[in-house]
DRENKOLLO-123113 format. One record per residue (C-alpha): residue number from 1; x, y, z. Coordinates in Angstrom, 3 decimals, padded with zeros to 6 digits, m for minus. Layout:
N
+-----+----------+----------+----------+
:   n :        X :        Y :        Z :
+-----+----------+----------+----------+
: NUM :        X :        Y :        Z :
...
+-----+----------+----------+----------+
This chain:
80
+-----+----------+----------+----------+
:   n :        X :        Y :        Z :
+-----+----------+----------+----------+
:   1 :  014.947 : m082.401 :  051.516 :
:   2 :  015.904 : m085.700 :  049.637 :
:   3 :  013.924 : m088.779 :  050.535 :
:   4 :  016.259 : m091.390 :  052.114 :
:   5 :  016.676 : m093.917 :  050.411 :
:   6 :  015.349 : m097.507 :  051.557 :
:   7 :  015.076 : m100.873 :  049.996 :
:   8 :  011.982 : m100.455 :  049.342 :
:   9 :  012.326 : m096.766 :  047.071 :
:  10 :  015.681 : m098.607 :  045.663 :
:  11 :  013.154 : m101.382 :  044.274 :
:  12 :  010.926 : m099.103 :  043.027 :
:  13 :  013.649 : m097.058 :  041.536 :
:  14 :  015.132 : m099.897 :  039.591 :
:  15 :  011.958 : m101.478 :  038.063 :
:  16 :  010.948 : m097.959 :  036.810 :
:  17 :  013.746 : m097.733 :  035.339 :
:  18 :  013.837 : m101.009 :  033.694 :
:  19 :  009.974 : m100.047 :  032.382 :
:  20 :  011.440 : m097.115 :  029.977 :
:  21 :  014.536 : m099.016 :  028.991 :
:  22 :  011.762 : m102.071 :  028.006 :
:  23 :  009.428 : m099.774 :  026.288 :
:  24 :  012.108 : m097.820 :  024.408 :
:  25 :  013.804 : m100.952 :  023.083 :
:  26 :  009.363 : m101.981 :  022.128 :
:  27 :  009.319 : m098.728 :  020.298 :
:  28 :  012.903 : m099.343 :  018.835 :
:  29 :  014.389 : m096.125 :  019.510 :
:  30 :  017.989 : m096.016 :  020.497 :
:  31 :  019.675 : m094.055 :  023.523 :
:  32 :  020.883 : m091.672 :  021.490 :
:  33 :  018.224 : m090.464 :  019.699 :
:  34 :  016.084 : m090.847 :  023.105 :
:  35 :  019.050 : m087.829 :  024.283 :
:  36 :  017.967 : m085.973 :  020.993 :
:  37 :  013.937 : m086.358 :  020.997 :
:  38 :  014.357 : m085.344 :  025.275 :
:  39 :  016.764 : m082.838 :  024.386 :
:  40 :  019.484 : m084.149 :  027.066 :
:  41 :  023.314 : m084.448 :  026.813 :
:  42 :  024.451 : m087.094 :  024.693 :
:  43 :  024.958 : m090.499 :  026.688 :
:  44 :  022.590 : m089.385 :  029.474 :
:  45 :  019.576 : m091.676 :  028.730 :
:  46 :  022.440 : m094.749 :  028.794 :
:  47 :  023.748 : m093.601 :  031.990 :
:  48 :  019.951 : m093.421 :  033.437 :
:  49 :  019.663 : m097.090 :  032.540 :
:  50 :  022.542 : m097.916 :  033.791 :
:  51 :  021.576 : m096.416 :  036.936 :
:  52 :  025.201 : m094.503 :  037.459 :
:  53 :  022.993 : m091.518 :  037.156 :
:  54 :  019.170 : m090.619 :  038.461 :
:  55 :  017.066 : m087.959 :  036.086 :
:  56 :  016.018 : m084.999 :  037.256 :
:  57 :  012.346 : m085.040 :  037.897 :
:  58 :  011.810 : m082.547 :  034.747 :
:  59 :  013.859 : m085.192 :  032.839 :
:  60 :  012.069 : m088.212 :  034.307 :
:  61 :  008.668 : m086.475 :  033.305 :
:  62 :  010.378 : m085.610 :  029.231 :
:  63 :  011.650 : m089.684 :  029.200 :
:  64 :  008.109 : m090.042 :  030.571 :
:  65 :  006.520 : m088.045 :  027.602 :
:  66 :  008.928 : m089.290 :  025.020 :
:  67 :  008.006 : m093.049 :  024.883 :
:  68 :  004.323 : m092.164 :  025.739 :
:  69 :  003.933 : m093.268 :  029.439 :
:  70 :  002.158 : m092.500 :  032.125 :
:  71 :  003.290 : m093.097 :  036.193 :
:  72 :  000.072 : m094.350 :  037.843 :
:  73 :  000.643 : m093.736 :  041.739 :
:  74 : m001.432 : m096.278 :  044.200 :
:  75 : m001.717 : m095.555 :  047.440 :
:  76 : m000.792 : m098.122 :  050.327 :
:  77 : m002.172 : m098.223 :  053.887 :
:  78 :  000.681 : m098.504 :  056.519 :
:  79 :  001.415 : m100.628 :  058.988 :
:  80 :  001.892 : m098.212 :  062.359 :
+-----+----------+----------+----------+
């Protein structure tokens, strides 16, 4: 079962994804090759940017890998 989607996820979402595009354009690697050195279809990484598409979590963990990042998870107490 898919998480539903909130503001809150959608936020997170987006600045992840803004992270990799920042630290791929720091390491000056270009979409394409970031397809090639993942081993994805060609255009893939520039529709993950663009957000038209989401990555799988396999591919999330290669983009992950490929510009030598880590995901550091915090946990937050709720509010019930």
């Amino acid at each position: 079962m898919l998480m539903p989607e909130t503001p809150g996820s959608l936020a997170l979402y987006d600045e992840l994804i803004s992270q990799l595009a920042a630290r791929r354009h720091e390491k000056n690697i270009s979409q394409r090759d970031l397809d090639d050195i993942i081993g994805c279809a060609s255009g893939l990484v520039g529709k993950w940017e663009s957000k038209s598409r989401r990555p799988s979590a396999w591919n999330l963990a290669c983009w992950l890998s490929a510009l030598e990042c880590r995901v550091h998870i915090n946990g937050q107490k709720s509010e019930r």
